[in-house]
C-alpha positions as CSV (number, residue, x, y, z in Angstrom):
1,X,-60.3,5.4,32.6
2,X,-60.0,2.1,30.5
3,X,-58.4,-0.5,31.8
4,X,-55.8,-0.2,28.4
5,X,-55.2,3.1,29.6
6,X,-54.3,2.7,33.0
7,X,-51.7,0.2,31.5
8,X,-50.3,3.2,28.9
9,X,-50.6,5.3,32.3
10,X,-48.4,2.9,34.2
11,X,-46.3,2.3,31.0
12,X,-45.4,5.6,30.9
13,X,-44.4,6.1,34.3
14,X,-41.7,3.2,34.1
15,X,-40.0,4.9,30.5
16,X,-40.0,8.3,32.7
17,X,-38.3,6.9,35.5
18,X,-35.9,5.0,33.2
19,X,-35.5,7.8,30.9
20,X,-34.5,9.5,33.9
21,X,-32.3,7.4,35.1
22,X,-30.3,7.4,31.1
23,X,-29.7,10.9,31.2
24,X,-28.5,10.9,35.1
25,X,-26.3,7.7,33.8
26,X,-25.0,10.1,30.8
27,X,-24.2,12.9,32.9
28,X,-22.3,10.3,35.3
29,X,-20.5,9.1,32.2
30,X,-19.0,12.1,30.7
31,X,-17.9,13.4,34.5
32,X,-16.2,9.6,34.9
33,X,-14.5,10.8,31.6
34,X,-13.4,14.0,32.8
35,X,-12.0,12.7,35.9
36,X,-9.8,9.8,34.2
37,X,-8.1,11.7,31.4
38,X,-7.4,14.6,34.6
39,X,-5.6,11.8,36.2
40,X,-4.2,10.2,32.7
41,X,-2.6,14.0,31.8
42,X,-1.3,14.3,35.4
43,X,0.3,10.7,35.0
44,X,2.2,11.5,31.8
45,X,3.3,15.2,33.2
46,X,4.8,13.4,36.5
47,X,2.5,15.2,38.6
48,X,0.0,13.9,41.5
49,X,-3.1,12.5,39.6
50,X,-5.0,10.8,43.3
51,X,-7.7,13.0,43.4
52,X,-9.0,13.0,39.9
53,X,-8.4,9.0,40.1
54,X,-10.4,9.5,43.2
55,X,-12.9,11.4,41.7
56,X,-13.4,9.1,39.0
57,X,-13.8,5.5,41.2
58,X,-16.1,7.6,43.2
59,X,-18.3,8.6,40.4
60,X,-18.3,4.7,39.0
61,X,-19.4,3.5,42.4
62,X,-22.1,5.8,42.3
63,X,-23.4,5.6,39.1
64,X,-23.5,1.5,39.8
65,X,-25.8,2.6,43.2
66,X,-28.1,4.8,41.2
67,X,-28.6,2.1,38.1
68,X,-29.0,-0.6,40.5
69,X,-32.7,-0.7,39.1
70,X,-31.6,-0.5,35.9
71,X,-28.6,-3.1,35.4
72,X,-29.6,-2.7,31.4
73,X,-27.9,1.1,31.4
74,X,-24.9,-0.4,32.6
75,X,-24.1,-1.9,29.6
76,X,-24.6,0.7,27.4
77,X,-22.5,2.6,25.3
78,X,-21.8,5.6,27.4
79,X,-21.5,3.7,30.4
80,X,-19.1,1.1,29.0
81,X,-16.8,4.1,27.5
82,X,-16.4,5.5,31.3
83,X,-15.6,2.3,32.8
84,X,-13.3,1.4,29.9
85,X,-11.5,4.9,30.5
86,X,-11.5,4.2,34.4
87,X,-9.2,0.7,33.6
88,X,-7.2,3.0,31.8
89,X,-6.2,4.9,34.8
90,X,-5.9,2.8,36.9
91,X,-3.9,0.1,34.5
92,X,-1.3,3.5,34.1
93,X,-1.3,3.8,37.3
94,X,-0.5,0.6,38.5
95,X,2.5,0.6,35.9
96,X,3.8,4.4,37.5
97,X,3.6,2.2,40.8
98,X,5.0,-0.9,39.8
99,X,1.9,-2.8,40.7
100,X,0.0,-5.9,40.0
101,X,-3.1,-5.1,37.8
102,X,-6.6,-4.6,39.9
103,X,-9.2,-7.5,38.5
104,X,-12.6,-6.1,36.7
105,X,-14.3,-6.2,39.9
106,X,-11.5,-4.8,42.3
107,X,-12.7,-2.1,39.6
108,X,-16.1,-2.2,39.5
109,X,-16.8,-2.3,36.1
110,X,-18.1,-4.9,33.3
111,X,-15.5,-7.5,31.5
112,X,-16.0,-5.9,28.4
113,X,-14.5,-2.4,29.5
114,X,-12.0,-4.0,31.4
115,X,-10.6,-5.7,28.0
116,X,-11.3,-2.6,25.9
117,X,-9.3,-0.8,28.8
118,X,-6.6,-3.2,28.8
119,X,-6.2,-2.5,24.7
120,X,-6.2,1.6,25.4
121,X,-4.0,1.1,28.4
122,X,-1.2,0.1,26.4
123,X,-1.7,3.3,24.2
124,X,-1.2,5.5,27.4
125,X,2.2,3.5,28.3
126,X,3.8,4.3,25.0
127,X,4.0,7.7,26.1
128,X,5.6,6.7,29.5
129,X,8.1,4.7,27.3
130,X,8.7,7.5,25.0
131,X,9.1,9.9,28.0
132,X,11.6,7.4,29.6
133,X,13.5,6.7,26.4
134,X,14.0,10.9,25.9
135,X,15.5,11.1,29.5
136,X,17.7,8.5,28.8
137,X,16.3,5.7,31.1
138,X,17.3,2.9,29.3
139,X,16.0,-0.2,32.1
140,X,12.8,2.1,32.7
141,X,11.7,2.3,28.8
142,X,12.5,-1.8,28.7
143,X,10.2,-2.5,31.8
144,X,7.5,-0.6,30.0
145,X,7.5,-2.7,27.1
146,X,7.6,-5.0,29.3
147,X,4.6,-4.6,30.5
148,X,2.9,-3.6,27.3
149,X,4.0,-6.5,26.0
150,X,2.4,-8.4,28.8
151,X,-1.1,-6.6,28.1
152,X,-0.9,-7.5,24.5
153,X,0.3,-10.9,24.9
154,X,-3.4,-11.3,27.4
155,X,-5.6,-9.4,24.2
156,X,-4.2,-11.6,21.9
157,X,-6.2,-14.4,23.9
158,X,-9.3,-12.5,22.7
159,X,-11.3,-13.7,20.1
160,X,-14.6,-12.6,19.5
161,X,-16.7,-10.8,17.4
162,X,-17.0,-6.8,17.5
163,X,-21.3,-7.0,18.7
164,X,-20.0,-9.0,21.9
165,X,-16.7,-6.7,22.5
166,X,-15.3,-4.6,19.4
167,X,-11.3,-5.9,20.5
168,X,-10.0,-6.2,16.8
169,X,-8.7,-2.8,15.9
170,X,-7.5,-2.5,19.5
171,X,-5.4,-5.7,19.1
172,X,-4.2,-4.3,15.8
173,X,-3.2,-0.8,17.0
174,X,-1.8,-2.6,20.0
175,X,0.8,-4.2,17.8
176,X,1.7,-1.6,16.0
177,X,2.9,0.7,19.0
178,X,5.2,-2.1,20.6
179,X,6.6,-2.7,17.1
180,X,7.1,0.4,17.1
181,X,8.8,0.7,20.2
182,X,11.1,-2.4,20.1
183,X,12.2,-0.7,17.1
184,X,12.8,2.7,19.0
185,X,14.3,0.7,21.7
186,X,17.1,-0.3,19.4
187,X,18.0,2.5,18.1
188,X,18.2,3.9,21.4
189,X,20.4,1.1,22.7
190,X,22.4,1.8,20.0
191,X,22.9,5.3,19.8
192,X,23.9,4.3,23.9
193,X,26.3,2.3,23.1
194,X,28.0,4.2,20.4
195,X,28.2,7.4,22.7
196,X,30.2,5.7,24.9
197,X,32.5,4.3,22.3
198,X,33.3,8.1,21.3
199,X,34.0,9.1,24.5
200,X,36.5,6.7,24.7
């Protein structure tokens, strides 16, 4: 064997390892995925979401042991899109629990998912607005603008272009849906108030 070819050989090895490794990390990803939006659609329908949050932070610690030789994967596409999905749980979460926010690393994932997380994290807490505001609950609906407002008023502080972290359209939609419930807010407020004056 020529010495060229030994170093195709050797070559060749290394891709099938790492090649490996992408479709291991791509299987992790979409299961990460699975896992979060389980514990998302428990979340919204009040019921007990632990073990798919569980399920999910278990599978992001692994897939960070198993790429530990490949830190490149963890910053792809696939893998980024898990780890932003996992922020969203546990941002939603931390709202249903009146918590402080857990930092990127408390995590485990990259800056740039935690952001893009952030951004689809305040898409999530319309609905627990929405839900509070069609029961009625008035203080509960304003503390989750509250806190959406809080989230947006962090993006905002973003500014950079979409081949470093694509945060644009997130900031913009992000907008739109506290607009959107300030407005809704008001009315509801509103219709409140004037209830009460016809009971009277």
């Amino acid at each position: 064997m020529t010495r060229i070819e030994k170093i195709a050989q050797s070559i060749g090895k290394r891709l099938d390892s790492k090649d490996a490794a992408r479709e291991s990390a791509i299987k992790s990803s979409r299961q990460i995925i699975r896992s979060c939006r389980g514990a998302i659609a428990a979340m919204q329908a009040g019921k007990d979401f632990s073990e798919h949050l569980k399920s999910a932070r278990k599978g992001n610690a692994d897939l960070k042991h198993e790429m530990r030789n490949y830190v490149e994967i963890m910053f792809t596409g696939y893998v980024t899109d898990a780890q932003q999905e996992l922020v969203e749980a546990e941002m939603v979460a931390c709202v249903l629990a009146d918590k402080e926010y857990p930092s990127p690393n408390d995590i485990g994932v990259s800056d740039e998912a935690y952001i893009l997380g952030m951004g689809d994290a305040i898409g999530e807490m319309r609905r627990l607005f929405l839900d509070a505001l069609m029961h009625d609950k008035l203080k509960s609906a304003d503390k989750v603008i509250g806190r959406m407002e809080l989230l947006y008023d962090i993006l905002m502080t973003f500014n950079y272009p979409d081949s470093l972290v694509p945060i644009k359209r997130k900031q913009d939609v992000a907008r739109s849906l506290i607009e959107k419930c300030r407005s809704e807010f008001v009315l509801a407020k509103q219709m409140k108030s004037l209830r009460k004056e016809l009971l009277r």
